[in-house]
C-alpha positions as CSV (number, residue, x, y, z in Angstrom):
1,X,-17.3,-3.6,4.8
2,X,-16.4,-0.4,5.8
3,X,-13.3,-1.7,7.5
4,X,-11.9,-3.2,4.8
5,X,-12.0,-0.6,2.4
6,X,-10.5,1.7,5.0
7,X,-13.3,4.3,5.4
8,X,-12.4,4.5,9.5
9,X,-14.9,7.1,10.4
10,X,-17.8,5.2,9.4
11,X,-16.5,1.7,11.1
12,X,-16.3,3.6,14.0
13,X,-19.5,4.4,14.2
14,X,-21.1,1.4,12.7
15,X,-19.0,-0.6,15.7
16,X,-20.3,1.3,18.5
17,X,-23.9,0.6,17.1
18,X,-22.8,-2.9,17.2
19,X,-22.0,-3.1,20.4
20,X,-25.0,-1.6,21.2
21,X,-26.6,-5.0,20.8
22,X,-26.0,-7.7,24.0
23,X,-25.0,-10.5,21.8
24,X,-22.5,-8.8,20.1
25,X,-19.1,-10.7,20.0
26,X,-16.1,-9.4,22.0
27,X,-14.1,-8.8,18.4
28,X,-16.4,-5.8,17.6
29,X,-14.3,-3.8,21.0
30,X,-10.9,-4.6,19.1
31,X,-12.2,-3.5,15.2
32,X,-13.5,-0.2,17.1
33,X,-10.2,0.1,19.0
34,X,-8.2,0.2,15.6
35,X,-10.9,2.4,13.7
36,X,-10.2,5.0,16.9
37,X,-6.8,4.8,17.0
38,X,-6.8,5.5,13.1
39,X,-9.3,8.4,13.6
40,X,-6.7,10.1,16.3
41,X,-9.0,9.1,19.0
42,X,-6.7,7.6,21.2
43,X,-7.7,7.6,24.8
44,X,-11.2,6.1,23.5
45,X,-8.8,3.3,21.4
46,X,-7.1,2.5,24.7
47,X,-10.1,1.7,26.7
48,X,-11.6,-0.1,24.1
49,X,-8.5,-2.0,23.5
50,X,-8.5,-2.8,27.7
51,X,-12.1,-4.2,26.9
52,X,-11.0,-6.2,24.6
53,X,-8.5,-7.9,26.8
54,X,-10.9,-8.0,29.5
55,X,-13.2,-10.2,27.8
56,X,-10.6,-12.3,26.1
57,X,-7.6,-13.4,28.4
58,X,-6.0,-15.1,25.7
59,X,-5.8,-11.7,24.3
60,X,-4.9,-9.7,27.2
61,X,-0.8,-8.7,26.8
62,X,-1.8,-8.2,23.2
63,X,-4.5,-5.6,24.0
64,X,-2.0,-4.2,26.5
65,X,0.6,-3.5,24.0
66,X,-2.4,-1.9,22.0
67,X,-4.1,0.5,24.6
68,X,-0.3,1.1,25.0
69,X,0.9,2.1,21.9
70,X,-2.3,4.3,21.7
71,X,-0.4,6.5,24.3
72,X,2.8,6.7,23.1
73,X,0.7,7.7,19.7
74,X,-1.1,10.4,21.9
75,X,2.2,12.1,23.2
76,X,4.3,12.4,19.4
77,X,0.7,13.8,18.6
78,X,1.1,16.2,20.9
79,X,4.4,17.1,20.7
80,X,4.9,16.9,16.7
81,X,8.3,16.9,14.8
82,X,8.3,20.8,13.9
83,X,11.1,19.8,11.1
84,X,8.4,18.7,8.7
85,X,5.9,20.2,7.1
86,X,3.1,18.5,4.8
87,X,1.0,20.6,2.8
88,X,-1.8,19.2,0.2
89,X,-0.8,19.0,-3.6
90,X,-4.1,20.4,-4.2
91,X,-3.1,20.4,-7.9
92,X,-2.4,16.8,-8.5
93,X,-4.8,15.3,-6.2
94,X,-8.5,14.4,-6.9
95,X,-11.6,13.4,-5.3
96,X,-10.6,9.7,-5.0
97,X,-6.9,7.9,-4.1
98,X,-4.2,9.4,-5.2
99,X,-0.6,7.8,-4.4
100,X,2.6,6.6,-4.6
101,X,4.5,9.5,-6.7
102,X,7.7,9.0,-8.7
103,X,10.1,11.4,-10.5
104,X,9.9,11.2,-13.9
105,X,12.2,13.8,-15.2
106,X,10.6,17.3,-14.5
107,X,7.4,15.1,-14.3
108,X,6.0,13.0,-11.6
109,X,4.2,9.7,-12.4
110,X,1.3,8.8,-9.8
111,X,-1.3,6.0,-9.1
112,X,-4.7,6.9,-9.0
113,X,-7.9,5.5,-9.5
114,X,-9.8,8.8,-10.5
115,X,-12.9,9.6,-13.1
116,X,-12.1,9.5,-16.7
117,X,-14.2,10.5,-19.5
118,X,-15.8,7.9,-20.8
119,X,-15.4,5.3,-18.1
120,X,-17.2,2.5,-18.3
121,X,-19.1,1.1,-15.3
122,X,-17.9,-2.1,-15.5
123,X,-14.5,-0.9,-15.7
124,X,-14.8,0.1,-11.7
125,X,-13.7,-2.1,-8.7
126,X,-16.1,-3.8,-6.7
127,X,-14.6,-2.9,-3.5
128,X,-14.9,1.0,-3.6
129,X,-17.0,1.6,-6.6
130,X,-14.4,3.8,-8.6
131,X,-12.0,3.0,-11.5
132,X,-9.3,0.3,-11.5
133,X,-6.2,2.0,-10.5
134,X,-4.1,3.3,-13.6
135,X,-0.6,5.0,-13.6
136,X,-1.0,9.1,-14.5
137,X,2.0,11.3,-15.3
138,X,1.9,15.4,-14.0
139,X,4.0,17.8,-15.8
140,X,5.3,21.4,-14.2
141,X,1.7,22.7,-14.6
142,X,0.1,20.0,-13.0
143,X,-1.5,18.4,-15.8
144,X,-2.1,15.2,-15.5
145,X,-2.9,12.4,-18.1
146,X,-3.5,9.0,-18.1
147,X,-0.2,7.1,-19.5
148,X,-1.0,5.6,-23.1
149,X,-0.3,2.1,-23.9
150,X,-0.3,-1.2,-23.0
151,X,0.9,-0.9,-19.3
152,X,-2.7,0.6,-18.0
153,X,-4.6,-2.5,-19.9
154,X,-6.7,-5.1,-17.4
155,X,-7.0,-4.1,-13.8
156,X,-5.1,-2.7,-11.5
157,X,-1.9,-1.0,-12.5
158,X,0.8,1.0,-10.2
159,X,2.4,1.4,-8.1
160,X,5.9,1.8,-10.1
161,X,9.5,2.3,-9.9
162,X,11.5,4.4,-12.7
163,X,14.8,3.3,-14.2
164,X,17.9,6.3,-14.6
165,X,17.9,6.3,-18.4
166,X,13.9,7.5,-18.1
167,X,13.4,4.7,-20.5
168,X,11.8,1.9,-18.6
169,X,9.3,1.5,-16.0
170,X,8.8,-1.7,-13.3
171,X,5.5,-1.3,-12.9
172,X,2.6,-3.9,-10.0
173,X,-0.3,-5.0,-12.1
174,X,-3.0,-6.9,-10.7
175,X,-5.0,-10.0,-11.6
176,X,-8.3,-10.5,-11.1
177,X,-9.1,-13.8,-9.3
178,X,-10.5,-16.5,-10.5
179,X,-13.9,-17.8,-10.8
180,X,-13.0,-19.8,-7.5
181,X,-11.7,-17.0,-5.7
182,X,-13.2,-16.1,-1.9
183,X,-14.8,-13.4,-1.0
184,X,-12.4,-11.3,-0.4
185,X,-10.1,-12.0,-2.7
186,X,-8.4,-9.3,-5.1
187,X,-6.0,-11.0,-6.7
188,X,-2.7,-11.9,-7.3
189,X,0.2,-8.9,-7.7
190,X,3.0,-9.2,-10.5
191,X,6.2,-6.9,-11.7
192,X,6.4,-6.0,-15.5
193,X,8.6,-4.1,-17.3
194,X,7.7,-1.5,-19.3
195,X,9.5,0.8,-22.1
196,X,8.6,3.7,-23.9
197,X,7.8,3.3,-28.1
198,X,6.6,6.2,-30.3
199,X,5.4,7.7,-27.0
200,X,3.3,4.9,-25.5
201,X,4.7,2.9,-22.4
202,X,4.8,-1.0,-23.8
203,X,4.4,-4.0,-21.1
204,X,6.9,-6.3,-21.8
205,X,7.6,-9.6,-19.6
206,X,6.6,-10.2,-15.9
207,X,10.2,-10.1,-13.6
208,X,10.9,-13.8,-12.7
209,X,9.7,-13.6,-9.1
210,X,6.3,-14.4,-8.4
211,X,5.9,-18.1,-9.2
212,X,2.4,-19.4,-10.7
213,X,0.8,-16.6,-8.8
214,X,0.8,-18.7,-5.3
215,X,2.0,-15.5,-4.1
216,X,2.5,-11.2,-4.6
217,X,4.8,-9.5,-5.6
218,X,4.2,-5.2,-5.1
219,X,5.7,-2.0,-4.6
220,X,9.0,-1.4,-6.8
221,X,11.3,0.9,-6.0
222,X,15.1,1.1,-7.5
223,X,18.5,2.6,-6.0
224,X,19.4,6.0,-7.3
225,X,21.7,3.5,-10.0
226,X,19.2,1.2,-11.3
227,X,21.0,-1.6,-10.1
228,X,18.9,-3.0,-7.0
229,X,15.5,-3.7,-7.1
230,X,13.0,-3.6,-3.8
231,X,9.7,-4.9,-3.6
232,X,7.1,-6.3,-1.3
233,X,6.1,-10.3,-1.2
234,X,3.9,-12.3,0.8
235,X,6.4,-15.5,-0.4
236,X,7.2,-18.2,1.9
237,X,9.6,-18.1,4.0
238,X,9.3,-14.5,5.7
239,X,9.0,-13.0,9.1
240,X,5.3,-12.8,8.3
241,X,2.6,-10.5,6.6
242,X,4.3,-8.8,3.3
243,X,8.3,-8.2,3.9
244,X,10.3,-6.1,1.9
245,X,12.8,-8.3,-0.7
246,X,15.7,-7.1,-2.6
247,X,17.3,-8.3,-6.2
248,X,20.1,-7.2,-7.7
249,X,20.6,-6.5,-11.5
250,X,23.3,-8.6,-13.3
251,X,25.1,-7.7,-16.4
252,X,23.0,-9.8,-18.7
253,X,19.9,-7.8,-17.4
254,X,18.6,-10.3,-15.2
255,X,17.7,-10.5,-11.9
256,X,18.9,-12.4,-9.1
257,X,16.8,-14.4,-6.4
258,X,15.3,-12.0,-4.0
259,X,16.4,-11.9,-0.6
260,X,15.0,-11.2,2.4
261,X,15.7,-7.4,4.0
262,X,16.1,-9.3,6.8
263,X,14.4,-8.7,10.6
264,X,16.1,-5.3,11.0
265,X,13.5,-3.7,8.5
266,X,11.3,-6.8,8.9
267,X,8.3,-7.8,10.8
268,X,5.4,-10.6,11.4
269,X,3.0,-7.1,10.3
270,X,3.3,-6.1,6.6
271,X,6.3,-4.4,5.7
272,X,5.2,-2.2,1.8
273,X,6.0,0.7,0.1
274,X,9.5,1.1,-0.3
275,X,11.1,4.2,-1.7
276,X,15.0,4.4,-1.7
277,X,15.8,8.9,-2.3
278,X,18.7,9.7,-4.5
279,X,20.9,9.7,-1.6
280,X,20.7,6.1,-0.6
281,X,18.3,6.6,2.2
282,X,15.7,3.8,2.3
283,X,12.1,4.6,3.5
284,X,9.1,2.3,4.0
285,X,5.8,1.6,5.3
286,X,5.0,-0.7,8.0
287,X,2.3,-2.2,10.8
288,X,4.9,-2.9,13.3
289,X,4.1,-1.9,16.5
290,X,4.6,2.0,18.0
291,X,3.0,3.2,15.0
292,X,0.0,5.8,14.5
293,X,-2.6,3.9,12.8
294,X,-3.1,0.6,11.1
């Protein structure tokens, strides 16, 4: 459990009281191996990925690869880009997620699934206990506010991209699953638009891209002109995992058929997040190998 909602600090230690146990499976080395390597733990990681391969030779170059990505992880640790700083925006953050920003004007719009007064309990996710996620906008003093309307209605809502004219919003909402869903399951991911009326943003119709919900669709983010759209898809027909998808606005306002990004950005790990700066330059997240965590 503590895995999959990400809390790395106590898989780590609920895996190495697992293995404390004799019939404990093999697996349990590579779950405590990421959980290390996610905790900055590195050297540890590596032998417990080596373990891992040990006991599983079907397994071994991938563990390998693992224990040595841990190292090259260890070494840009040590020797960190001094060109960037990060500080805490102690101001805008709370005591639970806090993510994905967005310039909004002088404002920034954010995703967060923080405490509101008068919360209902069983408005709260299952998986970590707090509120759905809703999209919050942050003015100059760092007040921040739920938005009002439509687009924060059901469950999960954000992340978002934000159109030039400040006048529209492509915004991920989530679905809960259905009464047949596994365990497990959160869902299917959609793209709405949404527009600004009388002060309130207004969900209008879901982009044409996710079909039936056999699949997600997540993660907008527009070129500096409005005239591209990114997202990420677990469709068919990718390298694997969620890849990153492009569409490009027509004159009519439409869409056309997302393409692939292609293998350059690509991998068979998710591929999320993107986020294009007003210069053109495209970022994104990815589980590709050489990375830091997971």
């Amino acid at each position: 459990c503590y895995r999959f909602i990400n809390n790395t600090e106590a898989a780590e230690a609920w895996y190495k009281k697992t293995l404390e146990y004799p019939e404990a499976t093999s697996d349990n080395y590579r779950f405590l191996a990421e959980a290390l390597k996610q905790n900055g733990k590195f050297d540890e990681a590596a032998v417990n990925y080596k373990i891992w391969g040990e006991k599983n030779s079907i397994y071994a170059s991938e563990a390998s690869k693992q224990a040595n990505i841990c190292i090259v992880a260890k070494t840009w640790t040590e020797n960190p880009d001094i060109g960037a700083l990060v500080q805490n925006e102690i101001g805008l953050n709370s005591e639970n997620s806090d993510f994905s920003p967005a310039q909004f004007g002088n404002d920034i719009l954010l995703v967060s699934d923080r405490w509101q007064k008068g919360k209902k309990e069983e408005d709260t996710y299952g998986w970590t206990g707090n509120p759905y996620l809703k999209i919050y906008s942050a003015n100059s003093a760092k007040q921040v506010n739920i938005l009002k309307g439509s687009i924060n209605k059901g469950f999960h809502s954000g992340p978002l991209a934000v159109y030039p004219s400040l006048d529209t919003l492509i915004f991920t909402r989530a679905v809960l699953p259905g009464k047949k869903a596994k365990i497990g399951d959160v869902g299917k991911q959609y793209l709405l638009m949404a527009v600004k009326k009388d002060g309130e943003w207004i969900a209008k119709d879901k982009l044409p891209f996710n079909s039936e919900g056999q699949f997600s669709v997540q993660h907008p983010a527009l070129s500096p002109d409005g005239k591209v759209l990114y997202f990420a898809s677990d469709m068919p027909g990718g390298f694997g995992g969620m890849d990153l998808y492009f569409s490009e606005k027509l004159p009519n306002g439409s869409w056309t058929q997302p393409q692939n990004c292609g293998s350059q950005i690509n991998t068979a790990q998710d591929d999320v997040f993107p986020t294009v700066r007003p210069d053109g330059k495209f970022y994104f997240a990815s589980k590709r190998q050489n990375r830091m965590g997971s």
